[in-house]
KOLNU-897831 format. One line per 10 residues: number of its first residue (from 1); their letters; for each residue x, y, z of N, C-alpha, C, O, CB. Coordinates in steps of 0.02 Angstrom, whole numbers, always signed. Glycine has a CB too. Layout:
<sites>
NUM) a) X,Y,Z,X,Y,Z,X,Y,Z,X,Y,Z,X,Y,Z; ...
</sites>
This chain:
<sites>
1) xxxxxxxxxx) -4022,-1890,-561,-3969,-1842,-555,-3936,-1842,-487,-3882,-1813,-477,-3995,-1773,-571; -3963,-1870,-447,-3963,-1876,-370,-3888,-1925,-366,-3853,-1923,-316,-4046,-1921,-332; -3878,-1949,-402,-3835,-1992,-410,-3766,-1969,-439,-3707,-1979,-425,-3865,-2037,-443; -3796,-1938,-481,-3716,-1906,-525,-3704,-1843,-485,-3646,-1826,-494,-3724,-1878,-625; -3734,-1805,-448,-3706,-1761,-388,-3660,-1794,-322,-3613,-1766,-293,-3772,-1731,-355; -3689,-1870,-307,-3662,-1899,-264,-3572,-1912,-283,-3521,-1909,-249,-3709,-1958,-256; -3588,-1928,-354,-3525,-1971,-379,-3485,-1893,-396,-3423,-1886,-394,-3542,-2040,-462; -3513,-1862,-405,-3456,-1799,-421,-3429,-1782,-357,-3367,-1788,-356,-3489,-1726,-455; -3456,-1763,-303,-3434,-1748,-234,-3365,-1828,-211,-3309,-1840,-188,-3527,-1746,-176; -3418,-1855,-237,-3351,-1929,-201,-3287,-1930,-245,-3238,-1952,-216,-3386,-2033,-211
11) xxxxxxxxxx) -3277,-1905,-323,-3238,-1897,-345,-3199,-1837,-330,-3139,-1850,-339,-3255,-1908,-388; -3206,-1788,-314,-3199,-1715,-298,-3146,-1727,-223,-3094,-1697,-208,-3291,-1670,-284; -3182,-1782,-185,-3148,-1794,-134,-3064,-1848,-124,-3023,-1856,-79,-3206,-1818,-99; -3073,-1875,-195,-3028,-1907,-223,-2966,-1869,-269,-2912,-1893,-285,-3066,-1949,-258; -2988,-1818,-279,-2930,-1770,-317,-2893,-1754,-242,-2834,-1767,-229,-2965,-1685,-369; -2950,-1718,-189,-2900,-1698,-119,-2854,-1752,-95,-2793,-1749,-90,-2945,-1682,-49; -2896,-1804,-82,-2853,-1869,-68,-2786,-1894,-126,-2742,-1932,-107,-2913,-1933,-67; -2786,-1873,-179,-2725,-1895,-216,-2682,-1830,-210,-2625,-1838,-232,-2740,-1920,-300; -2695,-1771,-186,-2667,-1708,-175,-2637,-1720,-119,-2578,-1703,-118,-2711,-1650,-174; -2662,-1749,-63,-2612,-1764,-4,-2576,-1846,+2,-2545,-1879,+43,-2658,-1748,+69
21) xxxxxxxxxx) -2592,-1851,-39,-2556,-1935,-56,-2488,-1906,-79,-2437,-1929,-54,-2601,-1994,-131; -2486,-1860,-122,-2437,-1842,-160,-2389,-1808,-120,-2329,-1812,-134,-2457,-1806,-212; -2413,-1770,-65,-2371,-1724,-7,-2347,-1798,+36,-2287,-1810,+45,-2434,-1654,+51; -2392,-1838,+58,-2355,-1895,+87,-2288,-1953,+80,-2261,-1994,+117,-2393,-1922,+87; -2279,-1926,-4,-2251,-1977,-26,-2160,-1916,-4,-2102,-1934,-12,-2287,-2008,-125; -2176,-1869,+13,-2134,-1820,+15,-2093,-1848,+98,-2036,-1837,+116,-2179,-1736,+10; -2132,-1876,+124,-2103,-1898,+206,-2083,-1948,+165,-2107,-1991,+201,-2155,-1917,+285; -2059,-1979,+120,-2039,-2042,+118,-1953,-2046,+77,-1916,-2093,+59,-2105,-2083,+77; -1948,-1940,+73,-1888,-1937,+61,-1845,-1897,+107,-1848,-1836,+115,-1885,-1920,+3; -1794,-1949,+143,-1767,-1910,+197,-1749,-1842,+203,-1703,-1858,+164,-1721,-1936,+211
31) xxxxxxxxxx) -1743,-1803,+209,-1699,-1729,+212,-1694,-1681,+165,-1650,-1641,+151,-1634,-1738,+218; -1775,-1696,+131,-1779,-1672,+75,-1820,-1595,+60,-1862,-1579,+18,-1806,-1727,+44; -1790,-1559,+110,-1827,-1495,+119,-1868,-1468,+52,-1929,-1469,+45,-1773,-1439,+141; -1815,-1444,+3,-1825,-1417,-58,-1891,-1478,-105,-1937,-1461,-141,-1737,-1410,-94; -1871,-1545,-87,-1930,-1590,-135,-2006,-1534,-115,-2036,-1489,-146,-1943,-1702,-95; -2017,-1573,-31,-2060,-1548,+25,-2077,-1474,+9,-2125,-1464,+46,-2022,-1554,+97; -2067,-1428,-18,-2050,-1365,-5,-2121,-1356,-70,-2178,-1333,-63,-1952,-1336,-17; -2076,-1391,-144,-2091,-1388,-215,-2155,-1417,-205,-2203,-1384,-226,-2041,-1426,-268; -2168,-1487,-170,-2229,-1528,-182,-2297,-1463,-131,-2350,-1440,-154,-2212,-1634,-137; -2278,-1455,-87,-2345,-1406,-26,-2345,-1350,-93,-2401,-1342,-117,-2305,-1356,+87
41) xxxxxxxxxx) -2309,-1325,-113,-2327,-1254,-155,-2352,-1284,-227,-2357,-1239,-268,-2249,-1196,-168; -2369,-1341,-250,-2379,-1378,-315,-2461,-1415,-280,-2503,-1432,-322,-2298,-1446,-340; -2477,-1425,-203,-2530,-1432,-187,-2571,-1390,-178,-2629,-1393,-197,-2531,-1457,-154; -2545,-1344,-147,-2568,-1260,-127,-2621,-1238,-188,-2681,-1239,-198,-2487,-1195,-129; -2552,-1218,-226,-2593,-1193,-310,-2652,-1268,-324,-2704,-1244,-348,-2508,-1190,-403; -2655,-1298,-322,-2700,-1345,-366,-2772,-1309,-307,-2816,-1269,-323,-2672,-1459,-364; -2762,-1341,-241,-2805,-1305,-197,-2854,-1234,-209,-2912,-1220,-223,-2761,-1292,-150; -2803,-1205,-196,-2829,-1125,-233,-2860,-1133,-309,-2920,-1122,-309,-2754,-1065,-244; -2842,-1143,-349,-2878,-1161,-404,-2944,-1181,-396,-2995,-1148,-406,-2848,-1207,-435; -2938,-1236,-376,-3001,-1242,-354,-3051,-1229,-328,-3110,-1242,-342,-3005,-1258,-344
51) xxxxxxxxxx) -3022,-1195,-276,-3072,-1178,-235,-3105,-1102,-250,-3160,-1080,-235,-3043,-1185,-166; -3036,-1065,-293,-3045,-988,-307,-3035,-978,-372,-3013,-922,-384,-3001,-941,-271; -3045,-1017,-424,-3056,-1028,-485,-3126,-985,-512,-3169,-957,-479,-3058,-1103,-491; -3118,-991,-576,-3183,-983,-614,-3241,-1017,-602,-3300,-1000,-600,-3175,-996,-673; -3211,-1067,-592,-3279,-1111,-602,-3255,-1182,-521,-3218,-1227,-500,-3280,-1161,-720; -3307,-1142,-510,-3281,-1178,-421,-3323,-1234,-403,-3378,-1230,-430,-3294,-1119,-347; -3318,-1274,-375,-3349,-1357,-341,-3400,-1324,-337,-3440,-1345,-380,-3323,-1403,-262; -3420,-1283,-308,-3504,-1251,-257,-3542,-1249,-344,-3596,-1275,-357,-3496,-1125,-193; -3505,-1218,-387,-3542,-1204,-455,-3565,-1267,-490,-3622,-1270,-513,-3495,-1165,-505; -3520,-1321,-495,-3536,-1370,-522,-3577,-1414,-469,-3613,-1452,-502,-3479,-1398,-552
61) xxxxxxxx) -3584,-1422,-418,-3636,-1468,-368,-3714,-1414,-402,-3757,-1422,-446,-3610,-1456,-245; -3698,-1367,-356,-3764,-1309,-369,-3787,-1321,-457,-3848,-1329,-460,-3729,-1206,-354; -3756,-1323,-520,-3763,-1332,-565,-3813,-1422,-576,-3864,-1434,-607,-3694,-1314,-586; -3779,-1456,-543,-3813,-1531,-539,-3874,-1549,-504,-3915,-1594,-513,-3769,-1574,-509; -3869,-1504,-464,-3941,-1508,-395,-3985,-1472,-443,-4045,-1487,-444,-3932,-1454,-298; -3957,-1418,-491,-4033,-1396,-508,-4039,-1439,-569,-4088,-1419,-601,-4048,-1308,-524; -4010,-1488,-595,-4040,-1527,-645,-4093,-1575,-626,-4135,-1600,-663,-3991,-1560,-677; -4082,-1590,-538,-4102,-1637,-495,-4193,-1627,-489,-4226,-1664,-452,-4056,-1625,-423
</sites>
């Protein structure tokens, strides 16, 4: 189980990383306040969700460690 806790955390860290991939791709449109504006408040919420959701990262690791 030691393993599928590992791989959930490394995936978990891959949703953040495609969450600011997605804000990056926002510098790649010049003068685009309003894009920039839409994409941070479309990361924000996913963020919060997550983190202040029902069912939060800490629940599902803590959920896996005790299968461990």
């Amino acid at each position: 189980m030691a393993k599928i806790s590992k791989k959930i955390e490394s995936n978990i860290e891959q949703i953040y990383d495609c969450l600011y991939d997605i804000k990056d791709l926002t510098t790649t449109v010049e003068d685009d306040y309003e894009l920039e504006s839409l994409v941070d408040e479309f990361v924000e919420q996913v963020e919060e969700s997550i983190a202040e959701g029902n069912i939060t990262i800490e629940a599902l690791l803590d959920r896996f460690k005790n299968l461990e």
